[in-house]
C-alpha positions as a printed NumPy array, in Angstrom:
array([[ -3.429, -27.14 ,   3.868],
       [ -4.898, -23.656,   4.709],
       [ -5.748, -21.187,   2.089],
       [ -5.699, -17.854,   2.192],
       [ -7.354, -15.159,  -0.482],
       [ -5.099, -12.067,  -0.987],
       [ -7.148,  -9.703,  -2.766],
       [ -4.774,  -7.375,  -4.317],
       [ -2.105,  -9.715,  -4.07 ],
       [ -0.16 ,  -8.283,  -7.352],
       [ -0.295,  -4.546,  -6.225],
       [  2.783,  -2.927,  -4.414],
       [  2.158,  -4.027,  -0.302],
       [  0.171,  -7.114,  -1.874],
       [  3.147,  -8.8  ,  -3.665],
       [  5.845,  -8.24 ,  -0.66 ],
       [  3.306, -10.019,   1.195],
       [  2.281, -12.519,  -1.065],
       [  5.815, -13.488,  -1.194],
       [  6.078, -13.092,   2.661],
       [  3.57 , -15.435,   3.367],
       [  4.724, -18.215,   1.275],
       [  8.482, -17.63 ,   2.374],
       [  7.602, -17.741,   6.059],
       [  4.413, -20.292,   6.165],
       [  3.   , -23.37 ,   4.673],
       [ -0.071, -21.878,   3.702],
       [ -1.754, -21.592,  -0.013],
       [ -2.336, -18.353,  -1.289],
       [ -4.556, -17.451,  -3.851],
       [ -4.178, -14.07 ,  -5.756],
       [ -7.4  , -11.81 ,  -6.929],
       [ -6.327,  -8.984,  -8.751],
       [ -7.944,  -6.791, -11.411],
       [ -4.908,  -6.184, -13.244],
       [ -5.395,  -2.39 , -13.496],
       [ -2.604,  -0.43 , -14.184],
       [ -0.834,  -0.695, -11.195],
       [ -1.248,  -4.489, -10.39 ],
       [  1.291,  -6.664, -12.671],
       [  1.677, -10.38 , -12.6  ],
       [  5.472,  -9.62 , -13.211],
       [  5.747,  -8.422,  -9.22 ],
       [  5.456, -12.431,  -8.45 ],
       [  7.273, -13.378, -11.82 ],
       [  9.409, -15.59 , -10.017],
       [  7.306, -17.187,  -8.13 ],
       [  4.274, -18.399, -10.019],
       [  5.689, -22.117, -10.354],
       [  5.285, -22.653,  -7.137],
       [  2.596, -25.247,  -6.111],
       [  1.179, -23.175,  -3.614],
       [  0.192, -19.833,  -5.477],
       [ -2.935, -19.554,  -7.569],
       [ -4.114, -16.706,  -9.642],
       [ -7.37 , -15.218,  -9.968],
       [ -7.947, -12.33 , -12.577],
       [-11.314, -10.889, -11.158],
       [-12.606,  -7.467,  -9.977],
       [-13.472,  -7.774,  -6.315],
       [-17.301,  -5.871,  -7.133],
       [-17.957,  -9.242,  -8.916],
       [-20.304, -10.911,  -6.623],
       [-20.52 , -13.904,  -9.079],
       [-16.257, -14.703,  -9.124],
       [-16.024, -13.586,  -5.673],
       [-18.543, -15.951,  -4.655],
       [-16.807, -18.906,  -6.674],
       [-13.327, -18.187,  -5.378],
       [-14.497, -17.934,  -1.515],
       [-16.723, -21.444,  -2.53 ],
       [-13.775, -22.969,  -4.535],
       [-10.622, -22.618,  -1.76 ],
       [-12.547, -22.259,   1.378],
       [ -9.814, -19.858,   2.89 ],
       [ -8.978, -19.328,   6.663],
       [ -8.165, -15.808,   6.038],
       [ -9.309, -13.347,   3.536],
       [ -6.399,  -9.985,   3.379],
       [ -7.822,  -6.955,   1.422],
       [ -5.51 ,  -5.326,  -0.219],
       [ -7.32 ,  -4.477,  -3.382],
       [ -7.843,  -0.505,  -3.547],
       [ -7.5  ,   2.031,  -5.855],
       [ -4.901,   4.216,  -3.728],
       [ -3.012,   7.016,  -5.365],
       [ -4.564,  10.329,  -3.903],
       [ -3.767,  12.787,  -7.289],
       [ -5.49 ,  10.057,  -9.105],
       [ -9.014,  10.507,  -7.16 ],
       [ -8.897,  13.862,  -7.376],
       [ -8.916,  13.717, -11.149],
       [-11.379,  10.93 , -10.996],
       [-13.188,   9.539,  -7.942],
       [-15.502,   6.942,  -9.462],
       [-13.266,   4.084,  -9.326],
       [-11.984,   4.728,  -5.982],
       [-15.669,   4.341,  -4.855],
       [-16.099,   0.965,  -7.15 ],
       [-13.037,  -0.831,  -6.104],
       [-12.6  ,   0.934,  -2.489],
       [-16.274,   1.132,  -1.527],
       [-18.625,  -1.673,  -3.369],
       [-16.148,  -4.203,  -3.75 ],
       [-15.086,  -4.1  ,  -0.395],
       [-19.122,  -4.775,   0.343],
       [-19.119,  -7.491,  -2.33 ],
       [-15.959,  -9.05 ,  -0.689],
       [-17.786,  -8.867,   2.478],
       [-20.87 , -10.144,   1.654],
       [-19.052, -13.193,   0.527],
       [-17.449, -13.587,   3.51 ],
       [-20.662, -14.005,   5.365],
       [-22.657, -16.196,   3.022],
       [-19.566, -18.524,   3.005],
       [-19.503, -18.319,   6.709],
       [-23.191, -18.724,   7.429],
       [-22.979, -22.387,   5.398],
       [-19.031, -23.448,   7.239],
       [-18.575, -25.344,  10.484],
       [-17.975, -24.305,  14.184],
       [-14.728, -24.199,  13.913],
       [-14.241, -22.963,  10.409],
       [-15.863, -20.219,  11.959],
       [-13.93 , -19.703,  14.67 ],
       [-10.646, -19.587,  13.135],
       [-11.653, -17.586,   9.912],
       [-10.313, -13.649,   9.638],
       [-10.734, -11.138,   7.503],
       [ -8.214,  -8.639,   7.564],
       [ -8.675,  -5.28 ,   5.604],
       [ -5.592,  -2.877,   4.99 ],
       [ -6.435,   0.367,   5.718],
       [ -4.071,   3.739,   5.536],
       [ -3.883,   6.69 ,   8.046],
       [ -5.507,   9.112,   5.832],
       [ -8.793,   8.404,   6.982],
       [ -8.383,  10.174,  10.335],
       [ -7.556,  13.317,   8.002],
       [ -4.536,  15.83 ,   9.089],
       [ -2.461,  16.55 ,  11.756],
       [ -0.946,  19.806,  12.719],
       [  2.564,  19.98 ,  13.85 ],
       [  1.931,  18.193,  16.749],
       [ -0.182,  15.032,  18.021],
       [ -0.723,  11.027,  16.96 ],
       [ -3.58 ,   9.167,  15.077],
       [ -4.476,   6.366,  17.835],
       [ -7.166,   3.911,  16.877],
       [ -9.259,   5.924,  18.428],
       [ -8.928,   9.142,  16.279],
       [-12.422,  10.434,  15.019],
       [-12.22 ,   9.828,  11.096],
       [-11.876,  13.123,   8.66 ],
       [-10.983,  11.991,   5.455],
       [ -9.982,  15.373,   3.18 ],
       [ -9.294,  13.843,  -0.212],
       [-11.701,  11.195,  -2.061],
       [ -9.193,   8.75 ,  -2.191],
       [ -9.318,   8.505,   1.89 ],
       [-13.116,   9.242,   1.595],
       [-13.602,   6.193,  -0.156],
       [-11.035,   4.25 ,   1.966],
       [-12.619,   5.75 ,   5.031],
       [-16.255,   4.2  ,   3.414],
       [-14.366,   0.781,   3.501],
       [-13.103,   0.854,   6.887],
       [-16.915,   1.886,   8.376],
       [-18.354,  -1.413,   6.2  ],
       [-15.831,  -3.437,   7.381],
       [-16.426,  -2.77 ,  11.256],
       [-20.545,  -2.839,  10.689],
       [-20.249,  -6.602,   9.354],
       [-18.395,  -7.48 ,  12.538],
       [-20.429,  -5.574,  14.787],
       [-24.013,  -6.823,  12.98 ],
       [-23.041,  -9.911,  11.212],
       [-20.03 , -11.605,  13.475],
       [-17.877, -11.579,  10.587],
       [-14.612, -11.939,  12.553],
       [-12.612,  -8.617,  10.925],
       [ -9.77 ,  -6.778,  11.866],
       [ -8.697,  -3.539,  10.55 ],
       [ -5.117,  -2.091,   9.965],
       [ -4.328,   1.65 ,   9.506],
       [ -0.78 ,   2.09 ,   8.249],
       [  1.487,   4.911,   7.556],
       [  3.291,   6.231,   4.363],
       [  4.513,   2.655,   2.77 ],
       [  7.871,   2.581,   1.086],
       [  9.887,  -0.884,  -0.861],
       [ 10.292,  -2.476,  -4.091],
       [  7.31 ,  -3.318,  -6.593],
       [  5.608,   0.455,  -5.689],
       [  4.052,   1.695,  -8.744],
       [  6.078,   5.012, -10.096],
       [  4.15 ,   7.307,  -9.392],
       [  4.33 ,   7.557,  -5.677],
       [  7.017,   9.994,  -4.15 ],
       [ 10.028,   7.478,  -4.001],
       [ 10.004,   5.705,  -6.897],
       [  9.003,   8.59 ,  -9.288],
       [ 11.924,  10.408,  -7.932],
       [ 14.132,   8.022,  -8.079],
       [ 13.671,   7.128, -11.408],
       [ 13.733,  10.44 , -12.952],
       [ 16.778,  11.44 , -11.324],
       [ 18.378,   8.424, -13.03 ],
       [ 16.837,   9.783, -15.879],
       [ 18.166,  13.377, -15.267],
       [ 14.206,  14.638, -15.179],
       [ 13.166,  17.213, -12.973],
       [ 12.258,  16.206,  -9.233],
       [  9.464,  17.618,  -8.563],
       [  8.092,  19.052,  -5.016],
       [  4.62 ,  19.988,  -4.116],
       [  4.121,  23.507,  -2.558],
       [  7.374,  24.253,  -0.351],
       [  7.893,  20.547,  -0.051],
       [  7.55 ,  20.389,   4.119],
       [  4.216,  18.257,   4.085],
       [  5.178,  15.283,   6.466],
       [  4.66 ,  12.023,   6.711],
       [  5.488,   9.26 ,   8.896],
       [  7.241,   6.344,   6.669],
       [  7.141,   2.196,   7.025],
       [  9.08 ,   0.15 ,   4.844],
       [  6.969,  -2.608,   3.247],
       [  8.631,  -5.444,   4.4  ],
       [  7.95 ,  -3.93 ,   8.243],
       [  4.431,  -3.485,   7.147],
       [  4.012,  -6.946,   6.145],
       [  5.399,  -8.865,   8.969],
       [  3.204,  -6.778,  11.071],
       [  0.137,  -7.805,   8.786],
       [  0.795, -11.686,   9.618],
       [  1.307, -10.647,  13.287],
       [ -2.277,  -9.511,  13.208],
       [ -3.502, -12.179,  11.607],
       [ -2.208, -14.716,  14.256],
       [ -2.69 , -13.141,  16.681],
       [ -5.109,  -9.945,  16.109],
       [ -8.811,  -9.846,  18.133],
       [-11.438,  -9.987,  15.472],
       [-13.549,  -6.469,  15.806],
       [-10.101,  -4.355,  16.908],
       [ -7.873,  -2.573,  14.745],
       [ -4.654,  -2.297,  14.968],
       [ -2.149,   1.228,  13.768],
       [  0.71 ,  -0.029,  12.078],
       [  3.646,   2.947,  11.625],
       [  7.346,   3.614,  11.606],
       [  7.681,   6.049,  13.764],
       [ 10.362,   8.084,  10.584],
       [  8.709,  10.991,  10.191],
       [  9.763,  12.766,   7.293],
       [  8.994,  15.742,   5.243],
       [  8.778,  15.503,   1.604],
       [ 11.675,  18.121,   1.106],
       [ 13.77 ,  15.79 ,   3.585],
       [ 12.931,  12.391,   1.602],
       [ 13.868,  14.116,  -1.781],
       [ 17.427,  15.385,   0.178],
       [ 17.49 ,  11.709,   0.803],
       [ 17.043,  10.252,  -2.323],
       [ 19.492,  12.097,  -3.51 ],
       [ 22.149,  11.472,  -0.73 ],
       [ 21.851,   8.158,  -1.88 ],
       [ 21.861,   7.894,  -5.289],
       [ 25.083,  10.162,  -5.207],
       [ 26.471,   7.248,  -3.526],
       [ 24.99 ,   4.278,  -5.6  ],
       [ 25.047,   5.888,  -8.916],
       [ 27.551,   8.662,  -8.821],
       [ 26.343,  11.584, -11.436],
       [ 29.445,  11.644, -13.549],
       [ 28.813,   7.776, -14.272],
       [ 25.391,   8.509, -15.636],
       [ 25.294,   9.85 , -18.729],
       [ 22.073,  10.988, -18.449],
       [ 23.019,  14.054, -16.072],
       [ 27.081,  13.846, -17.777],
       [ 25.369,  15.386, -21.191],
       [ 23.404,  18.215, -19.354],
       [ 26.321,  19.368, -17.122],
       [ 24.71 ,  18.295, -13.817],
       [ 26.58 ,  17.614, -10.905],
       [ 24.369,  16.382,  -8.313],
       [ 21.254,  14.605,  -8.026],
       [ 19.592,  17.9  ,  -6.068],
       [ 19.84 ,  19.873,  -8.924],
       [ 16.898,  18.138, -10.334],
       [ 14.696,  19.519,  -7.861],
       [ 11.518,  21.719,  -8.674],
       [  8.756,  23.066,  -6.832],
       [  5.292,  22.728,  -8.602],
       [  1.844,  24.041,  -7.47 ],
       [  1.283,  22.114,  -4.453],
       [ -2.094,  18.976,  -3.94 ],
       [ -5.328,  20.231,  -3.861],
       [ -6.529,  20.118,  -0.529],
       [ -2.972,  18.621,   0.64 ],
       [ -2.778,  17.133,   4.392],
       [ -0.263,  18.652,   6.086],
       [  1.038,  16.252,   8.171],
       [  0.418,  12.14 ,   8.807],
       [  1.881,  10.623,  12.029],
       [  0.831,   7.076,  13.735],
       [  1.084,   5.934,  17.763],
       [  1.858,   2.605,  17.29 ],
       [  1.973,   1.452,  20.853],
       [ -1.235,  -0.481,  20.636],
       [ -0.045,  -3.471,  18.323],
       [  3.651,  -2.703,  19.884],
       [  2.453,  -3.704,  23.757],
       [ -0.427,  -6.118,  22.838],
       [  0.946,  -8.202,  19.847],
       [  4.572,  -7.183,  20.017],
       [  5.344,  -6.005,  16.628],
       [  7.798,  -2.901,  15.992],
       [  9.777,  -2.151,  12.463],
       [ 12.959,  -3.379,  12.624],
       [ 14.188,  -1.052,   9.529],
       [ 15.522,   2.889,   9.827],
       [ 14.42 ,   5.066,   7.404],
       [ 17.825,   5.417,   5.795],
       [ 17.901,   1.424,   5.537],
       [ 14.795,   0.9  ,   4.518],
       [ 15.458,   4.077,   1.485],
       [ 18.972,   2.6  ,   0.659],
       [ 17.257,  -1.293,  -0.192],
       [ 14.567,   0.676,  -2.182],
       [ 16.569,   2.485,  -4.101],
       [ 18.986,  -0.135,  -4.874],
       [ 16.172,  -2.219,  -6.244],
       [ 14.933,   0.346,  -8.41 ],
       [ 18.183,   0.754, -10.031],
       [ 18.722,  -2.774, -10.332],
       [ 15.491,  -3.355, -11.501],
       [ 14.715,  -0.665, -14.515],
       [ 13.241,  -3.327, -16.543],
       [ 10.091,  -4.272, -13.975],
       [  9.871,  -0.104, -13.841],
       [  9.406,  -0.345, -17.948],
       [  7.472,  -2.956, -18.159],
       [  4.381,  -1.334, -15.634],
       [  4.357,   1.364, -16.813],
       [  4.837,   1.234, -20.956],
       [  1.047,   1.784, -21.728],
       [  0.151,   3.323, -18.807],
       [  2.382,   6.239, -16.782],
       [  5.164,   8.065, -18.093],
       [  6.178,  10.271, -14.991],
       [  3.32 ,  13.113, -15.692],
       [  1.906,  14.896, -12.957],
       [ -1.771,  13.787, -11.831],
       [ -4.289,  15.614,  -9.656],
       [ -4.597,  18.917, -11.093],
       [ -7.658,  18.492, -13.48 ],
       [ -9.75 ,  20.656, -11.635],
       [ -7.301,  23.013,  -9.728]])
């Protein structure tokens, strides 16, 4: 049976396709994950009887456990999910962005090619090592204009800095070691498991909870959105049939500004969860869900706009979303609401809705 390592594998796009791969294939899948705050065993709760997932709690800038996992299951494919990725967060504080998102991604790579340099011919051959990437390395767009794959990198915060890093390390060990890599750059990601403090979930949970919604600057930063599941089948796409040393943009063509997703939001949860049946907006006389909305200083150093040209893995590997926006927001939010107790449960020690990234505005 063919292993593969899944480095990340308890984080938001790690756990859709964790359970992805094991819905769809045959193959064993072995978990890293640090376990910081937001990667929680309970996103696979369901799933850890089966016989083909195995957990690994280690911190990917351990050469020592990386080493013995790599030794120990002999994967085919290695997918790196594991990042630090919420952009407020590295503006507070960088330094783990660069431990997790920089060093461990050499430390993961390094393993790769000590492992490789003592396998077979063919092990060789048929290894990958994929490494999930975002569009924020190539910086901002104005109001017009693509990121292609070949879009000169300008990372503006140190959360893309440091995923930006990454990416360069990732195509030097193909380019002067062989390792056979691929890289993916993906747009705004959107789905169930996503930690609350990115845009959807953190509204959608504190309009249920009659909190304020609130919207950076005048809210019109855009952003091109991909609904995980999308995301995911294109990841296994790549990894079948992806050319080691090419990377691949991976978007949903759903551009949206942040203003517009908030309108959405609430659109929806109007519909799913009418205001005057929750009581939390009944006993403060609100109405609507759009009532909740507030504008608050806006990001340090906030991109403007993020939009991907996708036609690259669309012609040569055939892979295009197969969600809408609107039916990729209405699954998400209907998980959230049916699903309050996964929200608690993340986020009880660790997040309680409060705005991050202002520490040194």
């Amino acid at each position: 049976m063919d292993s593969m390592v899944v480095t990340g594998g308890v984080g938001f796009i790690g756990a859709n396709f964790v359970r992805m791969v094991l819905a769809k294939t045959d193959v064993r899948v072995v978990v890293v994950d640090k376990l910081t705050y937001a990667g929680h065993r309970e996103s696979l709760e369901d799933l850890w009887e089966n016989s083909r997932l195995q957990f690994a709690h280690a911190d990917i800038a351990d050469e020592a456990e990386m080493a013995r996992v790599v030794d120990t299951f002999c994967p085919r494919w290695v997918v790196n999910f594991a990042a630090e990725s919420h952009v407020d967060r590295s503006i507070d504080d960088p330094h783990p962005f660069i431990h997790t998102n920089v060093t461990g991604t050499l430390v993961l790579l390094d393993t790769v090619r000590l492992f490789l340099s003592k396998a077979e011919t063919d092990q060789r051959q048929r290894f990958r090592f994929l490494h999930v990437s975002t569009d924020e390395v190539y910086g901002t767009l104005g109001k017009t204009g693509l990121f292609t794959e070949e879009t000169n990198y300008a990372p503006n915060s140190p959360y893309a800095a440091s995923k930006a890093s990454a990416d360069h390390l990732v195509r030097a060990y193909f380019h002067t070691y062989d390792v056979p890599t691929i890289i993916t750059n993906c747009s705004n990601n959107y789905g169930p498991y996503q930690f609350p403090e990115k845009l959807i979930p953190l509204m959608v949970l504190n309009a249920l909870e009659g909190n304020a919604l609130p919207i950076y600057g005048d809210g019109q930063n855009i952003r091109d959105w991909l609904f995980v599941e999308d995301h995911c089948e294109g990841l296994l796409r790549v990894l079948e049939e992806g050319i080691p040393g090419e990377k691949y943009n991976l978007g949903g063509q759903s551009e949206r500004s942040n203003m517009e997703v908030i309108d959405a939001v609430c659109h929806i949860l109007d519909e799913v969860v009418p205001c005057e049946s929750n009581p939390a907006l009944v006993n403060r006389g609100i109405r609507q869900y759009e009532d909740l909305k507030t504008f608050v200083p806006d990001r340090p150093g906030h991109d403007f706009r993020y939009a991907i040209d996708p036609t690259k893995i669309q012609t040569q590997l055939r892979w295009v979303p197969t969600h809408t926006f609107e039916s990729g927001l209405l699954r998400t939010i209907r998980w959230y609401v049916n699903n309050r107790a996964w929200c608690e449960v993340v986020t009880k020690q660790s997040y309680q809705g409060e705005r991050l990234g202002l520490s040194d505005a």
